[in-house]
C-alpha positions as CSV (number, residue, x, y, z in Angstrom):
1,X,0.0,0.0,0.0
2,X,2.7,2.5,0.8
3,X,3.9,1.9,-2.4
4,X,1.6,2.6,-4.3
5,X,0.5,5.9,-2.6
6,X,4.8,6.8,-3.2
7,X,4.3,5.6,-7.2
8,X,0.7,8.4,-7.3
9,X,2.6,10.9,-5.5
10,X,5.4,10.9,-7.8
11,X,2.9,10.7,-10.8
12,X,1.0,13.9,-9.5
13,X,4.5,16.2,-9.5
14,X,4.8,18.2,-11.8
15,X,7.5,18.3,-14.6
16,X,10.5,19.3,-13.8
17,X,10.7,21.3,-17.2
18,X,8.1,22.7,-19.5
19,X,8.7,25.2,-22.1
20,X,7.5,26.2,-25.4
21,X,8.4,27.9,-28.4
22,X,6.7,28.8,-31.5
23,X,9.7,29.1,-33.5
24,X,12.4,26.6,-33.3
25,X,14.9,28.0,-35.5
26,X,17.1,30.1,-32.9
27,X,16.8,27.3,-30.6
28,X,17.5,25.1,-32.7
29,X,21.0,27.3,-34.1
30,X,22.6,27.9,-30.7
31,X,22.8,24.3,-30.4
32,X,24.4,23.8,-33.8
33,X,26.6,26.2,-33.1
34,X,28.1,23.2,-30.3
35,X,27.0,20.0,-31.9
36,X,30.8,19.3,-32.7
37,X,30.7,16.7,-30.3
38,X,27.5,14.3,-30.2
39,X,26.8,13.7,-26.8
40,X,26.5,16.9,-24.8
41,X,25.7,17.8,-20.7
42,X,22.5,19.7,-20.5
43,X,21.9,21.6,-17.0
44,X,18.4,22.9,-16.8
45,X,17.7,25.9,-14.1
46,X,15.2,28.4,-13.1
47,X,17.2,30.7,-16.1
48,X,17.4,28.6,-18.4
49,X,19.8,25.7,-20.2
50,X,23.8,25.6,-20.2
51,X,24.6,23.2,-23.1
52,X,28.1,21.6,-23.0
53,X,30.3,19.8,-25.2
54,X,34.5,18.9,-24.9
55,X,36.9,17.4,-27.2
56,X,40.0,16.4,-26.5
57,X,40.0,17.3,-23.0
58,X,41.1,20.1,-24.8
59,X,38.3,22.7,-26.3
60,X,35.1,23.2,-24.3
61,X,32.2,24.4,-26.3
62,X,29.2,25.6,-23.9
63,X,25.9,27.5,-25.1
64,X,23.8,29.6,-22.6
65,X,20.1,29.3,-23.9
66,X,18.3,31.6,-20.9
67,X,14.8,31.2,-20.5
68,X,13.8,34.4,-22.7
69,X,14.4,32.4,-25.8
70,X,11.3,30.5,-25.1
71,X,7.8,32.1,-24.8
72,X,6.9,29.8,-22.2
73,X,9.6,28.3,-19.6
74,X,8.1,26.5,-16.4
75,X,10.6,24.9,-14.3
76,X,10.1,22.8,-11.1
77,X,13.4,21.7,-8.9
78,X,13.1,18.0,-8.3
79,X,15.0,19.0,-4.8
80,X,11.8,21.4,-3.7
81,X,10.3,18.3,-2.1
82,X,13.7,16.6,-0.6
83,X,14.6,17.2,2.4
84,X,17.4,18.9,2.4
85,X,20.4,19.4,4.8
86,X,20.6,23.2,5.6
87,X,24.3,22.9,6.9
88,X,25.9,21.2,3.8
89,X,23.5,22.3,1.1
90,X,24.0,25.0,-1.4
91,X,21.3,26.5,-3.5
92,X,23.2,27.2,-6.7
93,X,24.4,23.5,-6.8
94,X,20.9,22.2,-5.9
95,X,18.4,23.9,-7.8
96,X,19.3,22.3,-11.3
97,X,19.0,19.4,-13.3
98,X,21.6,17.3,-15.7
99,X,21.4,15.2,-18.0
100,X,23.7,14.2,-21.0
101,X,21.5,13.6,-24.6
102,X,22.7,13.0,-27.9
103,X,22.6,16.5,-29.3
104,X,22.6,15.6,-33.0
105,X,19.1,13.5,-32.1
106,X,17.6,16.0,-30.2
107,X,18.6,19.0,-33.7
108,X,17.1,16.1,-36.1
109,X,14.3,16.3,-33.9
110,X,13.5,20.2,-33.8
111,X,14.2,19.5,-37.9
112,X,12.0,17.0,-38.8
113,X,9.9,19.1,-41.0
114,X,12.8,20.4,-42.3
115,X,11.9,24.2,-41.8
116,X,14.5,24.3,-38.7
117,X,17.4,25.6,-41.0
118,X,20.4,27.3,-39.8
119,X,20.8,31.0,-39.1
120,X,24.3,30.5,-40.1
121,X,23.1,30.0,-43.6
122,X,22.4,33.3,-43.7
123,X,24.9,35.2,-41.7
124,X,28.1,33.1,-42.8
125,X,27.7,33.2,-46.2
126,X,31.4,33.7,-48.1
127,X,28.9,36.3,-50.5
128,X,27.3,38.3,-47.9
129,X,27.8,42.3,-48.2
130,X,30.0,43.3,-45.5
131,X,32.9,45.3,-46.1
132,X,36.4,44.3,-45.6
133,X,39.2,46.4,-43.8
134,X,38.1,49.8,-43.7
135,X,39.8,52.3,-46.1
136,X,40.5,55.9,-45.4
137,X,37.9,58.6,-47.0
138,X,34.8,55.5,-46.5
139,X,31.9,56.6,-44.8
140,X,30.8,54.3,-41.7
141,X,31.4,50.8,-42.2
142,X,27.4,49.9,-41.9
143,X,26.5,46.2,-42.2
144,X,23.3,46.6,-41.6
145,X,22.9,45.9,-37.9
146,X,23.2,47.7,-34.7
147,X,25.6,47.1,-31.6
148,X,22.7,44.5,-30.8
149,X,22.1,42.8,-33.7
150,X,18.4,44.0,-34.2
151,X,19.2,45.3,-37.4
152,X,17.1,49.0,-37.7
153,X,17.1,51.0,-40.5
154,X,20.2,52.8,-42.0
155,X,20.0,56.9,-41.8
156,X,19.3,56.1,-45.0
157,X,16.2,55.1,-44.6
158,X,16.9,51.2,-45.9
159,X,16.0,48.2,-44.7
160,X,19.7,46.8,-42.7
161,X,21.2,43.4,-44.6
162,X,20.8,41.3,-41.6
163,X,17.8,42.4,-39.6
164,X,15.8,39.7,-38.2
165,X,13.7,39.0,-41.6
166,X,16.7,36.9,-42.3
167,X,17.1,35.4,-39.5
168,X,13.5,34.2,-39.1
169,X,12.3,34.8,-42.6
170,X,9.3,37.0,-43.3
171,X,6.6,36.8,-41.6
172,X,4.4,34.7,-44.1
173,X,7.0,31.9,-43.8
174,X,6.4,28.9,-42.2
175,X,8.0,28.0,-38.9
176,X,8.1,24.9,-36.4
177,X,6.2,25.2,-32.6
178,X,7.7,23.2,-30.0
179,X,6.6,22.1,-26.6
180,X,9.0,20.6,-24.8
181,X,8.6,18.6,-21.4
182,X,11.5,16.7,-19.0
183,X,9.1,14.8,-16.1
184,X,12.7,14.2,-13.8
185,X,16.3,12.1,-13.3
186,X,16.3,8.9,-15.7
187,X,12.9,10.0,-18.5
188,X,13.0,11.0,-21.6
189,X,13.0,14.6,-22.8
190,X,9.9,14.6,-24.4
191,X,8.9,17.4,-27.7
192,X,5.8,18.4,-29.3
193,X,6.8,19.4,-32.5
194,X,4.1,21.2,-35.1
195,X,4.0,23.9,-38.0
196,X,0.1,24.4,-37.0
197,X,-2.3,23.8,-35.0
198,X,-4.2,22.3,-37.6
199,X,-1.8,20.5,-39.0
200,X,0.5,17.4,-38.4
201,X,2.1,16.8,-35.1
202,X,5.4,14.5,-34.3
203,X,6.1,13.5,-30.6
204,X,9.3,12.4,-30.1
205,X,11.2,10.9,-26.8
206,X,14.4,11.0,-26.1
207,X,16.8,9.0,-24.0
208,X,18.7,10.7,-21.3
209,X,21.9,9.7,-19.4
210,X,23.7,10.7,-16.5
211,X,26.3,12.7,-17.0
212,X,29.6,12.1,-17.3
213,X,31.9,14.8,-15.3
214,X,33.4,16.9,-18.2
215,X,36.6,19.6,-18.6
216,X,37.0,22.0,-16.3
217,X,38.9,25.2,-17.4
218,X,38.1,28.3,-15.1
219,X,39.0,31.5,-16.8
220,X,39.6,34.3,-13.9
221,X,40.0,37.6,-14.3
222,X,42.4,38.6,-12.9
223,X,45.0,36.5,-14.4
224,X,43.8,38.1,-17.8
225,X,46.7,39.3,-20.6
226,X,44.5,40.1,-22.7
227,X,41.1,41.2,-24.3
228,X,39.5,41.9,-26.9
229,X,35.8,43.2,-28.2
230,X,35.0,43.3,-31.7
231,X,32.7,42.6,-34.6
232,X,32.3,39.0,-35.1
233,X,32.2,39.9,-39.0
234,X,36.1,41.3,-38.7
235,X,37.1,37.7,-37.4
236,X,34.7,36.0,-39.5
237,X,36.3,37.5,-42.3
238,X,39.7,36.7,-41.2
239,X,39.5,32.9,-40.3
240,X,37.9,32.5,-43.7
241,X,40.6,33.3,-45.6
242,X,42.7,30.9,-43.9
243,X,43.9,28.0,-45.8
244,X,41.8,24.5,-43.9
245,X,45.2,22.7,-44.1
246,X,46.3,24.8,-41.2
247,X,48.0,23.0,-38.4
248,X,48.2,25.8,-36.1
249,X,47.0,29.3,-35.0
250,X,48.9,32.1,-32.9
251,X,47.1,35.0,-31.1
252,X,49.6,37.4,-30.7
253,X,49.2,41.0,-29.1
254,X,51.5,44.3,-27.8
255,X,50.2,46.6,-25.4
256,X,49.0,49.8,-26.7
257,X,51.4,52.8,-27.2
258,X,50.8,55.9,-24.9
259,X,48.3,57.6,-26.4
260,X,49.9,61.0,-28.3
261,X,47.6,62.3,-30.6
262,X,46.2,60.1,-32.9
263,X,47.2,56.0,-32.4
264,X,48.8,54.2,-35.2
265,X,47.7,50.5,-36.5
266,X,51.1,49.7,-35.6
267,X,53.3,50.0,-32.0
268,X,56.6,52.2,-32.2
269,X,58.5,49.1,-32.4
270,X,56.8,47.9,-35.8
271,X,54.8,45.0,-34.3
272,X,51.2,44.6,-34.6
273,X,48.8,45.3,-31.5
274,X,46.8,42.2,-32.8
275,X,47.9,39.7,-35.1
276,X,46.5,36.0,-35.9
277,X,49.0,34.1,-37.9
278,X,48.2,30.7,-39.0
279,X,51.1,28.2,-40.0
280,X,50.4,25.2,-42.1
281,X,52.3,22.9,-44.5
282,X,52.0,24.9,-47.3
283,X,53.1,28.1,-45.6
284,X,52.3,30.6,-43.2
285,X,49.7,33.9,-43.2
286,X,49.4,36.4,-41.0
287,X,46.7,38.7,-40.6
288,X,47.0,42.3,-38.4
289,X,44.3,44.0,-37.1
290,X,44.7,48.1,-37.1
291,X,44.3,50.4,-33.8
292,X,40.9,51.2,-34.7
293,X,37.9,51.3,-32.7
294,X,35.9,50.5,-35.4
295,X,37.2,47.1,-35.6
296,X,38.8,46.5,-32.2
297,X,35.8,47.9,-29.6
298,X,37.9,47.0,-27.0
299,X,41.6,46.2,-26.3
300,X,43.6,45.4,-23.5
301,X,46.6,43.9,-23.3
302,X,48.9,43.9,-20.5
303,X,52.2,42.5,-21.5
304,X,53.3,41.0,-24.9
305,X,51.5,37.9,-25.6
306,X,52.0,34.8,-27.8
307,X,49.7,31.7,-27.7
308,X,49.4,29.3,-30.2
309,X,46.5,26.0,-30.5
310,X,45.2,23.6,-32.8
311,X,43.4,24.8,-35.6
312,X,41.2,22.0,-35.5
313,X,40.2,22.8,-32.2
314,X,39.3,26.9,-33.5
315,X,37.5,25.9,-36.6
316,X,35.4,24.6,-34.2
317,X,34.1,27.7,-33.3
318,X,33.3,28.7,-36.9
319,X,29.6,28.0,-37.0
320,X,28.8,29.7,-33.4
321,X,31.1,32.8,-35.5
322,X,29.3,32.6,-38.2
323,X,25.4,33.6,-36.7
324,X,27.0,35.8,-33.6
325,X,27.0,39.7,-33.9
326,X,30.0,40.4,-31.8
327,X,32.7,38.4,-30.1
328,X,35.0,38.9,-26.9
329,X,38.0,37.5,-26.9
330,X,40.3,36.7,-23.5
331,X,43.4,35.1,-22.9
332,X,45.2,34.4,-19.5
333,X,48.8,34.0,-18.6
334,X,48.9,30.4,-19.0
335,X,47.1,30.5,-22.9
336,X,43.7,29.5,-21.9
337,X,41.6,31.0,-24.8
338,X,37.9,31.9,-24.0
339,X,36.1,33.0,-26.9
340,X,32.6,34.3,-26.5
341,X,30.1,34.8,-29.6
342,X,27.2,37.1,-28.6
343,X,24.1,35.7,-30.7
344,X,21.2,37.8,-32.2
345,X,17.9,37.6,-30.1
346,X,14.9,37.4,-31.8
347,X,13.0,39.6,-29.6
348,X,14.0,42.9,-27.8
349,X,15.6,41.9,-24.4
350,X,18.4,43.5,-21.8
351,X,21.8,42.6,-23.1
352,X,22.6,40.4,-20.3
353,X,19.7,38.4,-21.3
354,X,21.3,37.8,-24.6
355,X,21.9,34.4,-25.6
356,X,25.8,33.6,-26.2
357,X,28.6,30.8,-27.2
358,X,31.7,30.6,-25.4
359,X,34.4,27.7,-26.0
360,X,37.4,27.5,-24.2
361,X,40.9,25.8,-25.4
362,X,44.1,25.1,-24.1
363,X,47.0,26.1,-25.4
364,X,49.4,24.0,-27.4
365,X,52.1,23.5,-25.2
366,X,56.3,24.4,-25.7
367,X,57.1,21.4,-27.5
368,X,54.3,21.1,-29.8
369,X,54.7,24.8,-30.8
């Protein structure tokens, strides 16, 4: 008898997740821009989903999906009804859930009407209009989106290149709802998947695991050398160009000169303040970036800097590149590379809010160099 009231009190709880979208197509890119690796940690919590990936206990990919994506996100800690031990108990560790799923299912899933396509078609194409470096005697370098990514109209009075129509298409396209549901530790994550409401629906289940314990690379502060702000199109550009048979990639920066009068793209010595060189079988390139705060937002460096890493393990960053708006980029004194891709929100929210990509990788060490 006990039992049984124990199984109908655990069937009247309520889900531990519950959340909806009626467009699937941002969701569905901030995971792409991970799915590297197929079996990912998802942490669910009250603001939202952390989606990570590693390879080669090296790079660390990790999307924050926070619960403004989704126009409906319900979330119930499977802890609120466990007693809990006051004295040894910490809230932040607690109130969450983790699972590990296999992400490419769970994409196949959101896509199986095939109307789920990538952003990054869009935003990465080789084609697109942006300019390259910026010459003396151009006007502003407009791409046609704001600091934010919302892209509003030119002073021109134009429609901007990448606003959100192509992002999410006009408005008489067709997109894919989702509901999606997680009932607790060991079910399946469970979606709803429709165009319409009149139309066909697909239910799919999903297999969960319990997760394995992945990389752990803290970035802190204050052992920063350096960082770096800028328009994701400027690196985008740049990593393009780059030959794939690459074996390796150096970040290399030089603290600013004293500022007298107006800053030069160069340092008194002749070296860059920012330069990416890539070195490969058939050669090396290198690439500088100028002093300008039209393509470097933000630049600190505190002491010379010189890091190199497998450019295998940054071309996996290309796709998160590719549909992000801006990117931060921070290295400490022992090479760990965080990269952060700031993604375009499809709806008007604080900046904080804002979706966003960051991998981390180690650096190649001495010997490999």
């Amino acid at each position: 008898m006990a039992q049984n009231e124990d199984e109908s009190e655990e069937a009247n709880l309520p889900p531990v997740l519950k959340a909806s979208v009626h467009d699937v197509r941002y969701f569905a890119t901030l995971l792409r821009g991970v799915n590297f690796v197929n079996r990912a940690t998802v942490t669910i919590a009250r603001s939202g989903f952390i989606v990570v990936v590693e390879e080669a206990r090296t790079l660390l990919g990790t999307a924050y999906i926070f619960a403004h994506v989704f126009d409906e996100y319900t979330y119930n800690s499977e802890t609120a009804t466990a007693p809990q031990d006051s004295q040894n108990s910490d809230p932040d560790e607690e109130d969450n859930v983790a699972f590990e799923i296999p992400l490419n299912t769970l994409i196949e899933c959101l896509n199986i009407f095939g109307t789920a396509g990538s952003i990054g078609a869009v935003t990465g194409s080789s084609t697109g209009t942006y300019k390259k470096w910026k010459r003396s005697g151009d006007g502003s370098d407009q791409e046609g989106d704001d600091d934010d990514g919302h892209g509003r109209r030119t002073s021109s009075g134009t429609g901007g290149t990448r606003g959100i129509e192509n992002y999410f298409g006009n408005a008489s396209d067709k997109g894919t709802g989702m509901r999606m549901s997680y009932a607790g530790s060991g079910c399946p994550l469970t979606l709803l998947i429709a165009e319409d409401a009149a139309g066909p629906t697909t239910t799919c289940e999903i297999t969960t695991y319990e997760p394995e314990p992945h990389l752990q690379l803290p970035f802190e502060s204050e052992r920063m050398v350096l960082k770096i702000i800028l328009k994701s199109s400027w690196l985008r550009d740049a990593l393009s160009e780059l030959d794939p048979s690459c074996d390796k990639l150096t970040f290399i920066g030089n603290p600013p000169p004293a500022a007298n009068g107006r800053q030069q793209p160069r340092t008194a010595g002749g070296t860059p303040m920012l330069r990416i060189q890539a070195v490969g079988t058939l050669g090396s390139t290198e690439m500088d970036y100028p002093n300008d705060r039209d393509v470097l937002e933000t630049f600190e460096c505190t002491r010379p800097v010189s890091f190199s890493y497998r450019f295998g393990h940054i071309s996996r960053t290309l796709r998160a590149l590719q549909s992000s708006t801006k990117t931060s980029l921070r290295i400490d004194d022992e090479g760990l590379l965080s990269l952060q891709f700031l993604m375009p929100s499809p709806t008007k929210i604080a900046a904080d809010s804002q979706a966003f990509i960051e991998f981390r990788c180690l650096a190649l060490d001495d010997e490999l160099e």
